[in-house]
C-alpha positions as CSV (number, residue, x, y, z in Angstrom):
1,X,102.1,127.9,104.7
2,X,104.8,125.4,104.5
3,X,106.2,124.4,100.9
4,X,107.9,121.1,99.6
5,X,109.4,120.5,96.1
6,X,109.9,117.3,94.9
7,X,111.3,115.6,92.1
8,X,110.0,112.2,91.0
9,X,112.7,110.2,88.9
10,X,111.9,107.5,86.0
11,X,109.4,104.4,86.9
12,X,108.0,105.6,89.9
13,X,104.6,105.6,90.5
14,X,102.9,109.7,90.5
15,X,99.9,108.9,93.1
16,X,101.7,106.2,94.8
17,X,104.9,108.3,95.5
18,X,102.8,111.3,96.8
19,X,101.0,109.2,99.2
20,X,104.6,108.4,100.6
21,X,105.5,111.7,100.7
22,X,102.3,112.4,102.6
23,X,103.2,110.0,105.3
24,X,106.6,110.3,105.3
25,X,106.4,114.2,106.3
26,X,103.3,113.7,108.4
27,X,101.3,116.0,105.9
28,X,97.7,117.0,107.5
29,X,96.4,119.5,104.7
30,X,98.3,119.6,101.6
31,X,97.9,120.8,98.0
32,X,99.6,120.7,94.4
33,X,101.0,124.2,93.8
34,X,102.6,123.4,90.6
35,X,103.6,120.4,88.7
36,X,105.3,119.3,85.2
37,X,107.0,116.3,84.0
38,X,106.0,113.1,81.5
39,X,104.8,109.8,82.1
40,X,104.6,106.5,79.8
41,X,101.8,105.0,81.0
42,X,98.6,106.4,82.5
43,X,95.4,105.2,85.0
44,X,92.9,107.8,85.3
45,X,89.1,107.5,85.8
46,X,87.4,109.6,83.3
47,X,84.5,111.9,84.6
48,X,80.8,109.8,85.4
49,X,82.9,106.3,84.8
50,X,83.0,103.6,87.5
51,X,86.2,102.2,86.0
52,X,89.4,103.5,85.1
53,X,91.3,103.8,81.9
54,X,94.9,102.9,81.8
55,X,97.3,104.2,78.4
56,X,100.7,103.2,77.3
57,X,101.8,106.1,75.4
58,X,104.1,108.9,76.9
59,X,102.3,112.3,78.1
60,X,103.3,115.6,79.2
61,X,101.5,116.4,82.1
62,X,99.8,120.0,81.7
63,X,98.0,120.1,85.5
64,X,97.5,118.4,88.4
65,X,95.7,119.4,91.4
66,X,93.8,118.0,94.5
67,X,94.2,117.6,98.0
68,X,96.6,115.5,99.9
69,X,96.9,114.3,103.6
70,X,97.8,111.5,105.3
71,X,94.2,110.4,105.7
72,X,93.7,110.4,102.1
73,X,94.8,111.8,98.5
74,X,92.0,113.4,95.8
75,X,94.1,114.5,92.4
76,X,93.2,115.2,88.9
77,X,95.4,115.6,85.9
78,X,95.3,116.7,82.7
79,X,98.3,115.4,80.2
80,X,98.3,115.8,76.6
81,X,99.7,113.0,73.8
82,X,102.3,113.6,71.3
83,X,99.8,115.8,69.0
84,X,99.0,118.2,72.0
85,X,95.6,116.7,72.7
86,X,94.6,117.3,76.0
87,X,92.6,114.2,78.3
88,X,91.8,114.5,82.0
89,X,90.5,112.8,84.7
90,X,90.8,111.5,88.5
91,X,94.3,110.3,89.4
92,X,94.9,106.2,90.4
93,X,98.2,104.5,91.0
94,X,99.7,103.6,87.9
95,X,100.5,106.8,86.2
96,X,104.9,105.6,85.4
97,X,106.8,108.6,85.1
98,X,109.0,108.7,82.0
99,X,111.4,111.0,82.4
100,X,110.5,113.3,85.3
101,X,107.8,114.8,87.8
102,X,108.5,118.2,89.4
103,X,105.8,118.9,91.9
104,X,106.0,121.6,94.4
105,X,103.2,120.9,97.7
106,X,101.6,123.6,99.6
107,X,100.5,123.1,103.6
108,X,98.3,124.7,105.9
109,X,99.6,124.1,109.1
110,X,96.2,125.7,110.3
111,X,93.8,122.9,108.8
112,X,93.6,119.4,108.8
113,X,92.1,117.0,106.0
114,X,90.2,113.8,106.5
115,X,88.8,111.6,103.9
116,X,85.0,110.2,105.4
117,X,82.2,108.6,103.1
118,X,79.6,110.6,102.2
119,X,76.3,108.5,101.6
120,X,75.0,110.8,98.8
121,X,77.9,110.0,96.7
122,X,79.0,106.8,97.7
123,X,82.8,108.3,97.7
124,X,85.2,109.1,100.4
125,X,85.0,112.8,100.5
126,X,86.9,115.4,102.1
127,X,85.9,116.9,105.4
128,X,87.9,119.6,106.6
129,X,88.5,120.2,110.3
130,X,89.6,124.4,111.2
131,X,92.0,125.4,113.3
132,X,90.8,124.8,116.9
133,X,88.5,122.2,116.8
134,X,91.4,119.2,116.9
């Protein structure tokens, strides 16, 4: 496994970042090990909703996991409001950092992800090609 840390400064764009980050070091089969930081402003599609939601109102965020490749990102997040209530949901471009976003990226140099659509649920899902078969 190969690791990455980042640090995402104020105003930049979470999803939008990470999909540079993805391309920029040629990433094939990635993860989120770890990541903390704030945002002030929020667009996540809340689970079984065709649209998204976007907040202005700063957030810690608690969690955020997924996949991420060059072919294709799939995050969720959970962040909590200034009385520690915690909301969740799929990851869009949009979510504004506000002060900081530490992320740390796992890689399996053994894997590679694709993004394909998948009839049964209309979305672009992951397919996973093993070691050998590229």
């Amino acid at each position: 496994m190969k690791v990455f840390a980042i640090r995402l400064k104020p105003n930049s764009d979470l999803k939008l970042s990470l999909k540079n980050f993805a391309w920029k070091n040629n990433i094939q089969a990635g993860f989120i090990l770890t990541a903390i930081g704030s945002l002030k402003q929020v667009n996540i599609r809340f689970a079984n909703q065709q649209q998204s939601t976007v907040i202005t109102e700063k957030f810690e965020i608690i969690s955020l996991n997924g996949t991420i490749a060059t072919t294709g990102l799939h995050l969720h997040i959970a962040i909590s409001d200034r009385y520690g209530k915690i909301i969740g949901g799929h990851l869009n471009e949009g979510c504004i950092i506000y002060t900081t976003a530490e992320i740390v990226i796992g890689t399996s140099e053994d894997f590679q992800f694709i993004r394909t659509m998948d009839e049964q649920t209309g979305y672009l899902e992951l397919d996973v090609i093993p070691p050998n078969t590229r």
